[in-house]
Z-matrix of the N, CA and C atoms (Angstrom, degrees):
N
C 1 1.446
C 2 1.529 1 109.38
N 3 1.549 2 116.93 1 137.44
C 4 1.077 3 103.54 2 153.79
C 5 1.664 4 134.62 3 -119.58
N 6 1.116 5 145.81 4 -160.54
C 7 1.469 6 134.90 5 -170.23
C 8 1.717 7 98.09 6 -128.72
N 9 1.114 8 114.31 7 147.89
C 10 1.560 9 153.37 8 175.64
C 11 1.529 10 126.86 9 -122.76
N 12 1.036 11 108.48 10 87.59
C 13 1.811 12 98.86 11 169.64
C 14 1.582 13 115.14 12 -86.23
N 15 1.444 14 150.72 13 137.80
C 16 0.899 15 147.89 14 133.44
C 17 1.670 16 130.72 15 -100.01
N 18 0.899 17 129.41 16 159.72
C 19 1.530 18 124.87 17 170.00
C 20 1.274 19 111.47 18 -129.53
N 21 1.804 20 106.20 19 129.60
C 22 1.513 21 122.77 20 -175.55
C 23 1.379 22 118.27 21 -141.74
N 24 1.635 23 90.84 22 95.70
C 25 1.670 24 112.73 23 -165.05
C 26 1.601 25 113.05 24 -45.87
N 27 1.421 26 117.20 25 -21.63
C 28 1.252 27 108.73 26 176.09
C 29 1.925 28 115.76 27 -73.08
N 30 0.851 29 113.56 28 3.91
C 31 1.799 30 114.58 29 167.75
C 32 1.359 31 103.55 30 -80.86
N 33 1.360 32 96.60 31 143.13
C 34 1.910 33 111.09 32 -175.76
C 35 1.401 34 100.40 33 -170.70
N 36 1.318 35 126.23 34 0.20
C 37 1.217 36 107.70 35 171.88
C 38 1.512 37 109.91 36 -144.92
N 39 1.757 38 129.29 37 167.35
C 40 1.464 39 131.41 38 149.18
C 41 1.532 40 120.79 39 -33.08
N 42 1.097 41 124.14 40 -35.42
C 43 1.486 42 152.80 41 -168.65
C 44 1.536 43 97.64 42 -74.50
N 45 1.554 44 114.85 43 -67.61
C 46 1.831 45 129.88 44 -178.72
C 47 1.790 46 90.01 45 -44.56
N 48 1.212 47 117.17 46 -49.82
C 49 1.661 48 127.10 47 -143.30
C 50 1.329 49 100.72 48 -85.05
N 51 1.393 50 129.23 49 -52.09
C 52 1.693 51 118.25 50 153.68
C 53 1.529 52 127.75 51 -51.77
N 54 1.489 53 127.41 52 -5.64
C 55 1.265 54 114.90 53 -151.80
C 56 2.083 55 82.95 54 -116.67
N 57 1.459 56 98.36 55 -20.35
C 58 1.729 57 76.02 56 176.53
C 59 1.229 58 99.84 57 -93.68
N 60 1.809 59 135.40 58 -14.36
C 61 1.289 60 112.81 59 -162.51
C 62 1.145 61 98.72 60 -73.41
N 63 1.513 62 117.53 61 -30.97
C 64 1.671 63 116.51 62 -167.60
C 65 1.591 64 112.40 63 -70.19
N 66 1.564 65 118.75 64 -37.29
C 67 1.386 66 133.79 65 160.36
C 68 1.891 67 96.71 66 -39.92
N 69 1.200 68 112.20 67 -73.91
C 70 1.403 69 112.30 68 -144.13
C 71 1.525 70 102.80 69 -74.26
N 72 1.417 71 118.86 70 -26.22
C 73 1.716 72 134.99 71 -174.10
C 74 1.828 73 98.69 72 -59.87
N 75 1.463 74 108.26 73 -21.08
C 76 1.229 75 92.79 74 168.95
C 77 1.542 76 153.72 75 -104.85
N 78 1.583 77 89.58 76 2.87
C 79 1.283 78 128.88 77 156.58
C 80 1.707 79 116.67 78 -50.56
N 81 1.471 80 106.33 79 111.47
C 82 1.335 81 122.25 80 -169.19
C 83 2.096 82 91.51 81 -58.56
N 84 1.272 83 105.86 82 148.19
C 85 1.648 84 104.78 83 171.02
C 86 1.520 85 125.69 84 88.68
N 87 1.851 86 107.39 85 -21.76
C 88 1.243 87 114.88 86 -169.32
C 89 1.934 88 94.30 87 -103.90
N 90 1.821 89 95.85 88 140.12
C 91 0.705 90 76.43 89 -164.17
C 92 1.850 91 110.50 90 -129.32
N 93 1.498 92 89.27 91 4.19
C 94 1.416 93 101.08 92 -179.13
C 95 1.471 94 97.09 93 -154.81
N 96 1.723 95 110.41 94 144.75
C 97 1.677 96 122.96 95 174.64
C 98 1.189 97 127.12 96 -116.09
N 99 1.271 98 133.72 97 122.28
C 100 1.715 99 120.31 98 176.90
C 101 1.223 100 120.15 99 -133.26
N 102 1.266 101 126.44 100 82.02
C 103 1.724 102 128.02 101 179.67
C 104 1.165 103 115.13 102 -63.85
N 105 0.916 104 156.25 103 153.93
C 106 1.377 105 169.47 104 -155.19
C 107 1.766 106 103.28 105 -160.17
N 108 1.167 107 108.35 106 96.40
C 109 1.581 108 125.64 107 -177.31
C 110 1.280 109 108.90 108 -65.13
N 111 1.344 110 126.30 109 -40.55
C 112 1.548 111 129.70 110 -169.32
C 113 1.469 112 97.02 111 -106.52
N 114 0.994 113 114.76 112 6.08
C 115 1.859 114 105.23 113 161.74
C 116 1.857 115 110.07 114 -110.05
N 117 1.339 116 93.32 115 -20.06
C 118 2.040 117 99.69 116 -169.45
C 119 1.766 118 101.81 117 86.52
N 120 0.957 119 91.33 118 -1.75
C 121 1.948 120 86.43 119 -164.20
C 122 1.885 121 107.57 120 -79.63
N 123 1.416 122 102.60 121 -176.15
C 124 1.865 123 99.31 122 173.91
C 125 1.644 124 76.91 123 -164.04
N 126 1.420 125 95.62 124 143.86
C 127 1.688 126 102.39 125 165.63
C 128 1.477 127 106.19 126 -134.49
N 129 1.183 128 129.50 127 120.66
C 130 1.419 129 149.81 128 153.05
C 131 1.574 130 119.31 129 -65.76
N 132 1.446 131 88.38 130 130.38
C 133 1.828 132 93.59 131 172.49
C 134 1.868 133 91.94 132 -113.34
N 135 1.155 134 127.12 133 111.19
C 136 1.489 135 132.22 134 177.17
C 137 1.375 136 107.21 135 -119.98
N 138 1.556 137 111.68 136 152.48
C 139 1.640 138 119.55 137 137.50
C 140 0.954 139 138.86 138 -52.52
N 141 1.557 140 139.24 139 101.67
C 142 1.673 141 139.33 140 164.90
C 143 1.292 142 115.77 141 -44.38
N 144 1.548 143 114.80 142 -27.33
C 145 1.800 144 102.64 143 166.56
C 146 1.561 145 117.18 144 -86.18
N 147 0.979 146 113.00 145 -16.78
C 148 1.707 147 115.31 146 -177.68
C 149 1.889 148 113.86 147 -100.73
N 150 1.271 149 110.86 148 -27.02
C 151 1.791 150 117.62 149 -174.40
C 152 1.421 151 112.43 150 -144.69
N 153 1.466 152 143.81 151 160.89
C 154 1.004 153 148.41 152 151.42
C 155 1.633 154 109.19 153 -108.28
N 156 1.204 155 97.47 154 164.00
C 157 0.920 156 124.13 155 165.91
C 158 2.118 157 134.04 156 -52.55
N 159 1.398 158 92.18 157 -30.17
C 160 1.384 159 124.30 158 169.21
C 161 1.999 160 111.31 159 -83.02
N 162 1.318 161 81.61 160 -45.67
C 163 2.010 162 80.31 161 160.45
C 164 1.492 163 112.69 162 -83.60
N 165 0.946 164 115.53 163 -15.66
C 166 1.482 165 94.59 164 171.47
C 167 1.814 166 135.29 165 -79.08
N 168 1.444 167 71.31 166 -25.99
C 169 1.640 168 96.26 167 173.58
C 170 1.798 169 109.46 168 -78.09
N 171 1.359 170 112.97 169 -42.26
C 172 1.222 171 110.04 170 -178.14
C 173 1.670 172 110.73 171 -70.80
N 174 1.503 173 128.29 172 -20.62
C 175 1.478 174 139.74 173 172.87
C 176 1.598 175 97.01 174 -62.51
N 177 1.443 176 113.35 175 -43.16
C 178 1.647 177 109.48 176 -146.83
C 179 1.886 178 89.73 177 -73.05
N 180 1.539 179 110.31 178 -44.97
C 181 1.225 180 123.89 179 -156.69
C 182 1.808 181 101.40 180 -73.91
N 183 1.391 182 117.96 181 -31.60
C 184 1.349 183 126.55 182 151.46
C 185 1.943 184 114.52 183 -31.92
N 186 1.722 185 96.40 184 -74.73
C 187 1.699 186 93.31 185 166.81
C 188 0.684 187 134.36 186 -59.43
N 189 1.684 188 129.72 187 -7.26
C 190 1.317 189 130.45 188 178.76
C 191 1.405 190 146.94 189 117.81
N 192 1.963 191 86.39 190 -3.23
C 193 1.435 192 124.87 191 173.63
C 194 1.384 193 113.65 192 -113.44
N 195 1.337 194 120.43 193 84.75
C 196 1.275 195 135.03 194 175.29
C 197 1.860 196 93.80 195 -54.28
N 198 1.065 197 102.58 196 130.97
C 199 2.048 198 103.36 197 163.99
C 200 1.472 199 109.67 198 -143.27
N 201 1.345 200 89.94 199 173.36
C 202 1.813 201 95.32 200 -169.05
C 203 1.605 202 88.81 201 -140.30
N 204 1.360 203 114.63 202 163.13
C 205 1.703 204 130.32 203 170.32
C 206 1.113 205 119.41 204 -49.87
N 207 1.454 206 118.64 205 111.19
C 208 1.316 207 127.66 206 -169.01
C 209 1.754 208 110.35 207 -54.71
């Protein structure tokens, strides 16, 4: 596995923080989620053979949280 931080200023709430884990939990390869509400951030533990890093970002920006590299 490896790890991913991004930050996506649109999180502000408990509510933001369930709605990408559940978004991102369904992403084939990913395999762990951690938003951090008072940072804006999310860190992923994923597979390099099953997801990138570039899909993850394009999933988040799907829910509604555009992010960029922490």
């Amino acid at each position: 596995m490896e790890n991913v931080r991004l930050i996506a200023p649109a999180i502000h709430c408990d509510g933001c923080a369930a709605s990408i884990k559940r978004s991102l939990g369904k992403l084939a390869g990913v395999g762990s989620v951690e938003v951090r509400v008072d940072e804006r951030s999310v860190s992923v533990a994923y597979d390099p053979a099953l997801v990138s890093p570039d899909s993850i970002k394009a999933r988040l920006e799907l829910a509604g949280f555009p992010a960029q590299d922490a």
